[in-house]
N, C-alpha and C positions, 0 to 999 in steps of 0.2 A: 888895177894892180891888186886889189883886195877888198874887204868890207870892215869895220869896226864891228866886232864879238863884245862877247861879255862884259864889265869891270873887271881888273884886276886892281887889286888892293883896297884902299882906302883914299888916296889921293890923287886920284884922275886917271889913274892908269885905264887902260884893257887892251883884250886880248885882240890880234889881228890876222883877219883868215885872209891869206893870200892865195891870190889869182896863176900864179906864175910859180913856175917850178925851180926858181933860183930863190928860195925861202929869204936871204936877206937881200936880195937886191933893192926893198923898202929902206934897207938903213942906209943908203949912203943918199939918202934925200933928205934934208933938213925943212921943209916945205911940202907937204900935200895938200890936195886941193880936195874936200871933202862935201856928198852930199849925191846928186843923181847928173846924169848926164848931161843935163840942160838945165839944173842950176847946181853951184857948188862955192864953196868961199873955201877960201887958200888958209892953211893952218899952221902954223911953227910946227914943229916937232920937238919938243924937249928933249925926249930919248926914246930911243924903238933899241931891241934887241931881238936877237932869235931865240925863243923858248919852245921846247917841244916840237910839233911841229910846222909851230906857227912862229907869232911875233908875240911881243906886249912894248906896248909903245904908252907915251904921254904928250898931249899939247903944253904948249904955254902956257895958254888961255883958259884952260879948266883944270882944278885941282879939288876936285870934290866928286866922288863917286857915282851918287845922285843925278850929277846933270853929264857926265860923261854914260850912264845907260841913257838919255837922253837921245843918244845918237847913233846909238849899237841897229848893225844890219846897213847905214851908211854906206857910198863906196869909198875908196881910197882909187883917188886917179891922179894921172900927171899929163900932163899937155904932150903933145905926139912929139914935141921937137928935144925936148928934156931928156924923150928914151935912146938908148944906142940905137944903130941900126940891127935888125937881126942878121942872122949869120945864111950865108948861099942858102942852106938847108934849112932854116927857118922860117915862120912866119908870126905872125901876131892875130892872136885871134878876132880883135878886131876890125883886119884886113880881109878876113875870109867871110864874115857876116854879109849877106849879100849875093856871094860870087855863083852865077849860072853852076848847076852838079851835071855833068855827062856822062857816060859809062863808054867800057868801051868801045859797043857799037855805035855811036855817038848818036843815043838817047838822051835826050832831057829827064834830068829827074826829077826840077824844080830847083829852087835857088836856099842857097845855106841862111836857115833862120835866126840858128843862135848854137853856140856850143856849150854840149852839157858836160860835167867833170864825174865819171863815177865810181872813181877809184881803180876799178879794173881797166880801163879804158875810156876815154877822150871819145865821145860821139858828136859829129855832125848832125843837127836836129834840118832835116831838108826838105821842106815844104814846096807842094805845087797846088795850088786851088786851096780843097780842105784838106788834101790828101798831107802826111807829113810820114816820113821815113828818117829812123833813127841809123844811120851807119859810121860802123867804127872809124877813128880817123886817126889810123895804126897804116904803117905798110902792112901788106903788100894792097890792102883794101884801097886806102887813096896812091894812085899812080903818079897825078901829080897838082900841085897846088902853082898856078899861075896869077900871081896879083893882076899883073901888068894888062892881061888877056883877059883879066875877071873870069876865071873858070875853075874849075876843079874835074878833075877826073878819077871814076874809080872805076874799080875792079865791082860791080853791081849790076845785078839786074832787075827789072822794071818789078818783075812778079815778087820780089823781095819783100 
């Protein structure tokens, strides 16, 4: 859902760089679970708001500046069952990690590594062997994303 940024203030606050393009969809969670993907401990939330264009939020449990940079670069995650589901047209980037890439001569392009955010555009990082190919994950480029089938297809070709 995001990472812990800087301190803000003086009494535990800081800043909170989100994952997701609905900036407060963090606040209406009283509870994150805070740390890396295979270990994490569950946090109160005292208060998150939307500032610029992030967050600034505070635990409970820390009210000192000092040990809240302690924890900055962190993730902010919630358990898969906690989230809505996404919408026909959406998908969750943690659903696409993994998923076979084919083009549409239905070449293999290798399988989706990780996605990177770059401001201008949302890239697929899609690795095969050593080989790794960065393609945008914008129409008309991805045609279409299939959880269920574990696939992705785009509009690419191999020599790319």
């Amino acid at each position: 859902m995001g990472r812990i940024g800087a301190p803000y203030g003086v009494k535990g606050g800081f800043h909170v760089i989100p994952f997701t393009d609905d900036v407060d969809a963090l606040t209406h969670y009283t509870t994150w679970w805070v740390g890396t993907e295979d270990q994490c401990a569950e946090q109160a939330v005292a208060e998150c708001r939307v500032h610029g264009n992030g967050l600034v939020a505070r635990f409970n449990s820390i009210n000192d500046r000092d040990i809240i940079a302690l924890e900055r670069s962190k993730l902010i995650l919630m358990p898969r069952e906690l989230l809505p589901e996404p919408d026909p047209d959406e998908v969750y980037w943690t659903d696409v990690i993994g998923l076979k890439v084919t083009n549409l001569q239905g070449q293999e392009l290798g399988c989706v590594d990780r996605l990177l955010e770059t401001g201008a555009q949302d890239l697929l990082v899609v690795r095969q062997g050593s080989n790794e190919r960065l393609i945008p994950f914008v129409e008309p480029i991805v045609v279409e994303v299939n959880v269920t089938q574990k696939q992705v297809v785009v509009d690419w070709g191999l020599d790319y």
